[in-house]
Wavefront OBJ file of the C-alpha trace (Angstrom):
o trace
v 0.000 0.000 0.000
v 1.395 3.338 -0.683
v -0.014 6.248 1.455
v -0.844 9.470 -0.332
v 1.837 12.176 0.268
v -1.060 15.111 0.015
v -4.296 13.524 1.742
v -3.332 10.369 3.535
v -5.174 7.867 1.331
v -4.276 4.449 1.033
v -3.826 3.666 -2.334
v -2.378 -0.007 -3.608
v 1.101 -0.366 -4.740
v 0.247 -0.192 -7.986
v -1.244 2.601 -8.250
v 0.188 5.735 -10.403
v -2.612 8.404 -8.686
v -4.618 8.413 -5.842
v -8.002 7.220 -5.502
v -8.903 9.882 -3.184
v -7.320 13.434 -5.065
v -6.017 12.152 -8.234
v -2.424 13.448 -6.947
v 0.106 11.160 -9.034
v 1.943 8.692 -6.188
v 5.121 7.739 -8.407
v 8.490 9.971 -8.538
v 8.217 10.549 -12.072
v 4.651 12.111 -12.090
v 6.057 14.254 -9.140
v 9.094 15.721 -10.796
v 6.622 16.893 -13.500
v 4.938 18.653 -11.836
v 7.348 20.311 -9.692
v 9.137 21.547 -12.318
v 5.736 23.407 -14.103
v 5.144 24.678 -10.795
v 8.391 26.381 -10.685
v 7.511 27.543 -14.343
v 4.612 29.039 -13.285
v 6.062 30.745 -10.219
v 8.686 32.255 -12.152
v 6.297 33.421 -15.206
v 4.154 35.009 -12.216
v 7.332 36.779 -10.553
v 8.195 37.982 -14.330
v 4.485 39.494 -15.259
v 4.922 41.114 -11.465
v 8.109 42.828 -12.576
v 7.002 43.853 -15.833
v 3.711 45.031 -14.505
v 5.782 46.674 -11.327
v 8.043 48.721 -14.121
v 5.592 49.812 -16.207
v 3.808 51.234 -13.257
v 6.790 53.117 -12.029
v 7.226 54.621 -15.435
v 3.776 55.496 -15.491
v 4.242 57.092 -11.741
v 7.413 59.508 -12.615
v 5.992 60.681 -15.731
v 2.784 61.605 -13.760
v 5.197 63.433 -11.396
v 7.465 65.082 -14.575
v 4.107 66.523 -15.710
v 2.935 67.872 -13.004
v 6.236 69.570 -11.987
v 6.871 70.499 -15.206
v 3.109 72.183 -15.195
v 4.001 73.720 -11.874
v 6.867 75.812 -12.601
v 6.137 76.551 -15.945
v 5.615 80.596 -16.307
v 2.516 82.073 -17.198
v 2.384 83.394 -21.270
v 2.075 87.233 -19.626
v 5.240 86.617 -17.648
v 6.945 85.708 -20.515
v 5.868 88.496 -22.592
v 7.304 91.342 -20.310
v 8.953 93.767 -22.402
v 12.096 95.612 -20.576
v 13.104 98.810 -22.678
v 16.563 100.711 -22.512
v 15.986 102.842 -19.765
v 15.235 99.599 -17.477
v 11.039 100.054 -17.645
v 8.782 97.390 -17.898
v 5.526 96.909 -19.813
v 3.434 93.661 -18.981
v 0.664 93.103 -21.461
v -2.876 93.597 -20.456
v -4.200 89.871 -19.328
v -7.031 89.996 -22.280
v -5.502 92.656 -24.633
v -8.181 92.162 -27.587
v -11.230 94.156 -27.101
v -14.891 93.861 -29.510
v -16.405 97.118 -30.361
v -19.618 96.573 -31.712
v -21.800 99.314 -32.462
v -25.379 98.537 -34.843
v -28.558 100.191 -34.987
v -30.540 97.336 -33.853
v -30.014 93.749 -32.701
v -27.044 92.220 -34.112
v -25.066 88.750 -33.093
v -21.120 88.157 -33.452
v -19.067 85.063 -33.337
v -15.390 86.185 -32.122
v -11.985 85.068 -30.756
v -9.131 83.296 -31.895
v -10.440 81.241 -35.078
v -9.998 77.819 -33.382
v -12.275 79.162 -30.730
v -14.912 81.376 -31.792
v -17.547 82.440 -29.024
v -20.953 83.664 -29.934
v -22.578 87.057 -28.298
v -25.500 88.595 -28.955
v -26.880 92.215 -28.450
v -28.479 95.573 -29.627
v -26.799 99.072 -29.408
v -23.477 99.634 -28.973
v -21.370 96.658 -26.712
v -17.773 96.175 -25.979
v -16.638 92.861 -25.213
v -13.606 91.568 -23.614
v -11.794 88.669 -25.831
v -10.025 85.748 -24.348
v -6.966 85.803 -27.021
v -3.580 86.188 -26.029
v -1.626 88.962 -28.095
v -0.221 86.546 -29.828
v -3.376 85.267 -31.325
v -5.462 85.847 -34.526
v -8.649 87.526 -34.002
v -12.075 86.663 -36.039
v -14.810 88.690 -35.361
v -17.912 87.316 -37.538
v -20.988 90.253 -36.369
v -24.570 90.095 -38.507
v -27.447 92.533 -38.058
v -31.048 90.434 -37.552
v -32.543 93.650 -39.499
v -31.837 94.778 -42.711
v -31.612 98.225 -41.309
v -29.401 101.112 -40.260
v -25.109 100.805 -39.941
v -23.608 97.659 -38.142
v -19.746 98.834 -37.147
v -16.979 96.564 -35.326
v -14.157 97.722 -34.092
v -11.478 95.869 -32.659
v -8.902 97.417 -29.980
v -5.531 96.073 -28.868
v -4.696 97.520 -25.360
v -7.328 100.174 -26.072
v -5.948 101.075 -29.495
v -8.149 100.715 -32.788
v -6.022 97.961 -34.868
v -8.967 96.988 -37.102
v -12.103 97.979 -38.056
v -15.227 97.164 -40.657
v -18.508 98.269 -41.015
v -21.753 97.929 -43.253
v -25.051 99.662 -44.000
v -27.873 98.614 -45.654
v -26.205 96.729 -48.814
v -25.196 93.706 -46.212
v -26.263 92.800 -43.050
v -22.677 91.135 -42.059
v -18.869 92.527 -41.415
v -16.010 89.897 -41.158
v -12.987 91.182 -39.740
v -9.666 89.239 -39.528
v -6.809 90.514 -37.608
v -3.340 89.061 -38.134
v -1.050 89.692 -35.260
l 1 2 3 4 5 6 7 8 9 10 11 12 13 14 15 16 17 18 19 20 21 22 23 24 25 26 27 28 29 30 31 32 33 34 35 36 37 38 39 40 41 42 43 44 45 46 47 48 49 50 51 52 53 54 55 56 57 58 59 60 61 62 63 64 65 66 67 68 69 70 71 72 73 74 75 76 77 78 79 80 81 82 83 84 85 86 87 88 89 90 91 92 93 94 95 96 97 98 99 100 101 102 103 104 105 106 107 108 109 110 111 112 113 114 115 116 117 118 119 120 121 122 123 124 125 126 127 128 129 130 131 132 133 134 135 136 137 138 139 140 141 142 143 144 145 146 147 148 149 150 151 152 153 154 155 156 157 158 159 160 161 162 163 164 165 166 167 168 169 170 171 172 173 174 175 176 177 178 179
């Protein structure tokens, strides 16, 4: 009789595997197994290690980024002109200004051309742009009525750079500035 090495069984001699667990009983069947255990183990300790770098790399360029985000100066900081006599200009935080002057009601999309907002209004309006002065401005203004003078304007640090208007003939003004 040859006694089970994992649940105590009594199996006959001839047996290859117990009755009881199917474990195998003879040397051979043993070694086999050992050995794709220790396979397995050490595939399992190598997907740990690759999963344990990749998350690493993933952690310090997390930590690059936001370091890199955090000292990084603002675009008006960087745009500080010094003249020769040692003064300093900083550029207005929202340089770009919308003048819009019409008779009636009139709507306007406006802003850098990859972001145009829309507005909407009657009378005269001035609207603050978010561009940076390094931007492109697109101002895009219609009249709803046929009627009267529609007028944009468009001011850089509260000087006139560009301006369009219309009367009757056409109830829209397009007005592209190139900085």
């Amino acid at each position: 009789m040859v006694k089970c090495p994992r649940c105590g069984y009594e199996n006959a001699s001839s047996s290859n595997y117990c009755d009881n667990c199917y474990y195998p009983l003879s040397a051979k069947d043993q070694s086999t197994i050992n050995k794709s255990k220790k396979r397995k183990r050490w595939n399992i300790g190598f997907a740990r290690k690759v999963v344990l770098i990749l998350g690493l790399i993933v952690v310090a360029l997390l930590l690059f980024t936001l370091v890199q985000n955090g000292t990084e100066k603002a675009h008006n900081d960087t745009l500080n002109v010094i003249y020769d006599n040692g003064s300093q200009h900083q550029p207005a935080s929202y340089p770009y200004k919308a003048v819009i002057k019409c008779d009636g009601d009139w709507s306007a999309k406006m802003g850098n051309p990859g972001y145009l907002v829309e507005k909407s209004g009657s009378g005269s309006r001035t609207i603050s742009l978010d561009c940076a002065s390094w931007d492109d401005v697109e101002i895009d203004a219609q009249k709803d009525s046929g009627e009267g003078q529609l007028q944009v304007q468009l001011l850089r640090n509260g000087e006139v750079v560009a301006e369009n208007s219309t009367t009757n003939g056409s109830n829209s003004v397009i007005l592209y500035y190139d900085s």
